[in-house]
N, C-alpha and C positions, 0 to 999 in steps of 0.2 A: 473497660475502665477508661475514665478521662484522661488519664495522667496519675503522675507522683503528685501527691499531695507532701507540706511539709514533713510532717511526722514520717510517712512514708521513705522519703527523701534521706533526712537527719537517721533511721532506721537503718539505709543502705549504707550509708557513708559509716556509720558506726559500726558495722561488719567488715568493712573496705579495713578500717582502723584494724580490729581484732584481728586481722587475717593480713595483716601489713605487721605486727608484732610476731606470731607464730612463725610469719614466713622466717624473720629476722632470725629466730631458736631454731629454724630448720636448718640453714643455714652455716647457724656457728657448730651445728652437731658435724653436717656434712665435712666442715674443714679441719674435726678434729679427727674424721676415719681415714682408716688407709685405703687406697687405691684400690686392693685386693679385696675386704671385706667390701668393699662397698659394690662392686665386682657381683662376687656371693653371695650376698646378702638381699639382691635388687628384687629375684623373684618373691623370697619371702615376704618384700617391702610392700611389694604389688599384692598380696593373696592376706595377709597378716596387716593391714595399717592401720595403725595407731593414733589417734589426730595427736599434738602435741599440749600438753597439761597447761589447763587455761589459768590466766596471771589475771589475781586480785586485781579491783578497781586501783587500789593502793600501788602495784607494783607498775603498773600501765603509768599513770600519776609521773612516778620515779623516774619513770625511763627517758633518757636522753634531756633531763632537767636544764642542762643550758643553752639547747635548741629555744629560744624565747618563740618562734611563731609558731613552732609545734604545739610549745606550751598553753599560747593564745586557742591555737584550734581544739587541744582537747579541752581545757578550760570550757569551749564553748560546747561543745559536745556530750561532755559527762558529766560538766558542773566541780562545785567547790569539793565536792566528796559524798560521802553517803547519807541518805535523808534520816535513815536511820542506823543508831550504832548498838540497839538492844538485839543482841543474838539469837534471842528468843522468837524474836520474831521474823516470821517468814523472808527469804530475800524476795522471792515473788509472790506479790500477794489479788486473787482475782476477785474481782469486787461484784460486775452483773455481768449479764448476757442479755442482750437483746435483738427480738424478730424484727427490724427494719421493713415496713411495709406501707405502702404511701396509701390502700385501700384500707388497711384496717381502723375501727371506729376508736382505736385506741392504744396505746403503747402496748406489746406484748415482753417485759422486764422482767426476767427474774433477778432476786439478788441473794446475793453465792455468798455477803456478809451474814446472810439468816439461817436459820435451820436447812441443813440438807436434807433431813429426813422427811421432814414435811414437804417439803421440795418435792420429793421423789412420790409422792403422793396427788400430787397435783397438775390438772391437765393445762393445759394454752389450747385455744381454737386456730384453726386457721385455716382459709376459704382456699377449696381448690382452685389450683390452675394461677393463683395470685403471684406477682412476683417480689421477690424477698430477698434481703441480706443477714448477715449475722452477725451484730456487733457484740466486741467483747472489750469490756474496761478491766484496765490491770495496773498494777504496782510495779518498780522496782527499786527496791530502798537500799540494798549495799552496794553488791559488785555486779557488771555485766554480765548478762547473761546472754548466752547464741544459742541459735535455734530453733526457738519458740515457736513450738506449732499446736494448731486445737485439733482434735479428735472426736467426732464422733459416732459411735454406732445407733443403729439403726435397728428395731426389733419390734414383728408385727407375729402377734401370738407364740411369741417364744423363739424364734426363729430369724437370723439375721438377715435383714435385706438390703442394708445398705453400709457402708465405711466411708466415711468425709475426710479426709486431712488436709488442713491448711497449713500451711508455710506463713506462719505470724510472724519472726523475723528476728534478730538480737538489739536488746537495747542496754541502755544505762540507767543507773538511778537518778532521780528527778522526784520534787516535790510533789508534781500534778500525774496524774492518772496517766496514762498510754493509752492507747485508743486501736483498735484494728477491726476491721470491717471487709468480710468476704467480698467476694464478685455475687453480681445477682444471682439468680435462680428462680428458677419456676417451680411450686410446688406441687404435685402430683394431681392427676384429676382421672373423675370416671368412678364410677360406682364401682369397679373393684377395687378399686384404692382407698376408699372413702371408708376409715374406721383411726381406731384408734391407736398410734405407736410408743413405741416406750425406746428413750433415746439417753444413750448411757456416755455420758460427756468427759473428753481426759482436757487438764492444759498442759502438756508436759515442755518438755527441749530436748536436742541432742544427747545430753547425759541420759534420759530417759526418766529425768529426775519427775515426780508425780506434783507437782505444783499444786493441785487440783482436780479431782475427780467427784463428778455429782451426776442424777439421773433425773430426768424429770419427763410428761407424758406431753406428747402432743397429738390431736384430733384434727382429723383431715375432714371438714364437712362441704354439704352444698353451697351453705352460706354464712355468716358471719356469727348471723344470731338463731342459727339452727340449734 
């Protein structure tokens, strides 16, 4: 990697945020136990931990309201409030994935707005030995979410060979898309590799919450247009 890019950046500091509020709830729990339980209690805390229950965009907002430069920095951070206030719709919403490939004769984009099903039906090519990234465009329209990471498996005639997980990261809601883009990679080469895989994709987060799950094929060949 080059560096932090903004997004990047604004992404880390926005977890610095979330985990500067929780510490605060650690904190005021700590000063209300007694000496003794907390004594007792340290091994359980160690084997048993619990992260501390994440606070609405809203109640983040609220907190320490007559701090004005605090207010300035979340202001600039989270924005005026939620993009979206229909319930119904998803707090995180993922739109494409895309093979970043500076050889190929072509974008390789799925999009995760359209039928999954057909999706899962459908192969991408892509030339051994080529190097690649995987970008992923996302939403997030109410409250902050931590943790966001992509997932995927890896399955070549029925049979798992590979597990990917990326650390996508916590963000806020915003009008415009969110953006995250792996580290390169090279993709497999040699005539025993060269066939077809079927790669079963999670977007999840820390809660473990299923944001999105979709499958779709990809083809390892000699060449582009093999």
């Amino acid at each position: 990697m080059l560096g932090l890019d903004v997004c990047e950046f604004g992404g880390q500091v926005l977890e610095l945020l979330w985990l500067t509020m929780c510490y605060r709830g650690l904190m005021a729990d700590k000063e209300e136990k007694p000496v003794g339980e907390e004594e007792e209690e340290e091994e359980d805390v160690n084997l048993n931990y619990i992260p501390p229950a994440q606070k609405s965009l809203q109640e983040i907002q609220d907190l320490d309201k007559e701090d004005e430069s605090l207010n300035k920095y979340k202001q600039t951070l989270l924005g005026a409030g939620p993009v979206v206030a229909d319930p119904s719709i998803p707090n995180v919403q993922v739109t494409r994935l895309t093979l970043m490939c500076d050889q190929a004769p072509g974008p390789i984009t799925m999009d995760l707005h359209g039928d999954l099903d057909a999706l899962k039906k459908k192969s991408f090519t892509m030339k051994e030995g080529v190097d690649y990234r995987v970008k992923i465009h996302f939403k997030v329209n109410r409250d902050i979410v931590a943790g966001l990471k992509y997932v995927h498996l890896t399955y070549r005639k029925g049979l798992r060979v590979d597990k990917a997980v990326y650390m996508v990261g916590s963000y806020g809601p915003r009008a415009e898309e969110h953006e995250f883009m792996t580290p390169v990679e090279e993709a497999p080469k040699g005539m025993m590799v060269r066939g077809s895989y079927h790669i079963k994709s999670y977007f999840t987060d820390d809660d473990k919450t299923d944001h999105l799950s979709w499958e779709w094929n990809l083809a390892i060949k000699k060449d582009w247009d093999q």
